[in-house]
LODRENPA-568326 format. One record per residue (C-alpha): x, z, y. Coordinates in steps of 0.5 Angstrom, whole numbers, plus 500, padded with zeros to 3 digits. Layout:
N
XZY/...
This chain:
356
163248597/167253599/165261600/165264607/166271610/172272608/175279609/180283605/186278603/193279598/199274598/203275591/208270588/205265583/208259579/213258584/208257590/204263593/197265592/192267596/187273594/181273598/174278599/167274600/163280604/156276603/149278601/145274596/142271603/148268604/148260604/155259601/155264595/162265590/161261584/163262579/161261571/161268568/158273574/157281575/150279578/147272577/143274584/149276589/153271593/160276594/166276590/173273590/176267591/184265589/188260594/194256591/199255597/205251597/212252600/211248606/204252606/199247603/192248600/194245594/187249590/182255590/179257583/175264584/177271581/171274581/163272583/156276583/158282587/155285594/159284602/167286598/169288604/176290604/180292599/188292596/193291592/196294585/204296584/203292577/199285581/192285581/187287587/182291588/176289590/172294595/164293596/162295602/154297600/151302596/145300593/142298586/148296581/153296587/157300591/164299586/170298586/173292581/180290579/182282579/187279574/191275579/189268574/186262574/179264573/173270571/175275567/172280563/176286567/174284574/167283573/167290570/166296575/170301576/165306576/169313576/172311583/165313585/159309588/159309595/160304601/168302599/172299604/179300602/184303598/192304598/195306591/201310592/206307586/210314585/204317583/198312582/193316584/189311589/187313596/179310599/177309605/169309605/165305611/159310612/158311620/156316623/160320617/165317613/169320608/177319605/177319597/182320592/182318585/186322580/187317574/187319567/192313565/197313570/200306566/202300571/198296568/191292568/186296565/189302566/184306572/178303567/180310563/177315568/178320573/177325578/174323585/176327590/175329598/180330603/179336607/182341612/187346608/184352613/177351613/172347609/169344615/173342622/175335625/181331624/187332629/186330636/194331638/198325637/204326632/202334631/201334623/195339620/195341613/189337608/187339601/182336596/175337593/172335587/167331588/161327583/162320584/155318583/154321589/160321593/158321599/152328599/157331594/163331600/158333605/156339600/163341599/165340607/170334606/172333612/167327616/171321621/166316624/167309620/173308616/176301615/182298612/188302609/195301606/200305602/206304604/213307604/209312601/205313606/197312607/194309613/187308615/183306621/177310625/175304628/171308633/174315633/178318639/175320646/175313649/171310642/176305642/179306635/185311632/190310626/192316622/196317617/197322610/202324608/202326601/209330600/207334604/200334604/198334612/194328616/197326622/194322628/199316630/195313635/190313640/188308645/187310651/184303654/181297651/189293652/192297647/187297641/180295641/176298633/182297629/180294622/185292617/192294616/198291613/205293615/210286618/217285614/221289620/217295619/211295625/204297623/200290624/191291625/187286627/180288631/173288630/170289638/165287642/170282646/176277644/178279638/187280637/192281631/195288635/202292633/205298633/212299634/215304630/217308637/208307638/208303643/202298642/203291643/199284642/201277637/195274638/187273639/181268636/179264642/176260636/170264637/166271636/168272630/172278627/179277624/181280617/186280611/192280615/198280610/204276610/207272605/212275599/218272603/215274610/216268614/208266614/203271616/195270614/190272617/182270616/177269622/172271618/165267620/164261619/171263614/178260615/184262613/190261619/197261616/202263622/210261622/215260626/221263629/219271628/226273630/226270637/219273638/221279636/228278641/222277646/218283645/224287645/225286652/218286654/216293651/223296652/223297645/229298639/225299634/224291632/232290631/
């Protein structure tokens, strides 16, 4: 029996072939639960699940990673190969962070909560190598916060953000209360509170952390972290900023002006070429959207399957095949084909050079 709701998903090379990391956003109702033989919480139905993918992109076997835990939603991958597995509730013994070994089968360590990260409505983090501090996005409508967590271990190894840190909130270097930059490509300075990460969320609140509406997944890359407000900007239809931490400002990349060109982005991943990739989480038909590094939005695709959502967008450690969950009733799809030919295509169509 094979787990549903399938959300926030990582490729990684693994014994010659590739291996899918894969979120379950489920709650212990859920009729197709994680199993697992040593779970967090014997009662939950949520976890991660591993699939074995050959070269001509095959199931060959899933195995699971980590069971017993509540709705993991997104989450995101370490520099040293293992993920972070983000819960997206608050309540009762859940609402952490785990790290899962990349293995064939339950761990110690990936049942076990990384409770200085904080207890809140985790979505999704993005770990920036050079420094190893871990960036989180929170899911907490109608205010939602970005988090930092300043590790005590800073070794590029598994186990290391058990030791403990700090729990910080972004806010505005001006003031400690304000709203995020409203101007595409115009810069504003940030800072970052400490907070209590038992109580993240009235902590950050308390110290005028600045609040988005609902923050989905994220990424660190080319040291930078992005993240989606899925309802933010004037038409609620969605923004990507991005955070810069060198220079320490937060800065508006994109806006949508109507439903064509982003519709409640959700989870991230950058295309081998370079563009930002999301796939949506809207009221309609549901696309995989990209953004040229010149900001021109575009379309690669959509679920005609059903109503679902899609998630865990990711390419394989090659880049020659894209993975993308529907997420209900919970199908992995694997996309190849002839990308260059493809983006050839786009060029042309969106008058664009930033695809070469």
């Amino acid at each position: 029996m094979v787990a549903a709701k399938h959300d926030g998903m990582m490729t990684l090379p693994f014994k010659g072939e590739t291996l899918l990391v894969r979120n379950h956003e489920q709650l212990p109702e859920h009729q197709f639960p994680v199993q697992g033989s040593n779970p967090y919480d014997p009662e939950d139905a949520g976890g991660v699940s591993a699939v074995v993918v050959s070269a001509d992109r095959k199931p060959i076997r899933e195995f699971t990673l980590l069971s017993g835990t509540r709705r993991n939603c997104a989450g995101g991958p370490t520099p040293w190969g293992t993920w972070l597995t983000c819960e997206e509730i608050r309540e009762d013994n859940h609402g952490f962070v785990f790290e899962v070994l990349p293995q064939e089968g339950e761990s110690d360590l990936s049942r076990t909560p990384i409770r200085s990260m904080g207890h809140f409505r985790h979505e999704a983090v993005g770990l920036d190598p050079l420094t190893g501090i871990v960036y989180l996005t929170e899911d907490a409508p109608p205010r939602s916060y970005v988090y930092r967590f300043l590790p005590e271990e800073r070794s590029a190894r598994p186990g290391a953000l058990q030791e403990g840190g700090r729990l910080q909130a972004m806010r505005l270097e001006t003031d400690l209360v304000g709203d995020a930059p409203n101007q595409i490509g115009e810069p504003v300075s940030v800072g970052w509170v400490d907070i209590d990460p038992d109580e993240a969320p009235e902590s950050a609140t308390d110290q005028g952390a600045l609040a988005f509406h609902k923050l989905e997944g994220a990424l660190f890359h080319d040291g930078v972290f992005w993240f989606p407000d899925t309802n933010g900007g004037a038409k609620e239809l969605g923004q990507i900023f991005r955070y810069a931490p060198q220079t320490e400002t937060l800065e508006l990349l994109f806006e949508a002006g109507d439903e064509s060109e982003m519709e409640r982005p959700d989870n991230l991943t950058i295309a081998p070429w370079g563009d930002l990739w999301f796939v949506e989480d809207g009221p309609g038909i549901d696309r995989i959207m990209g953004i040229s590094r010149e900001g021109a939005a575009y379309e690669f695709g959509r679920n005609r399957l059903n109503r679902s959502e899609l998630s865990g967008p990711c390419f394989s450690p090659d880049g020659r095949t894209f993975f993308v969950n529907i997420y209900d009733p919970g199908i992995t799809v694997a996309v190849w084909g002839p990308f260059d030919q493809w983006r050839t295509q786009l060029r042309r169509r969106i008058g664009s050079n930033s695809l070469s």
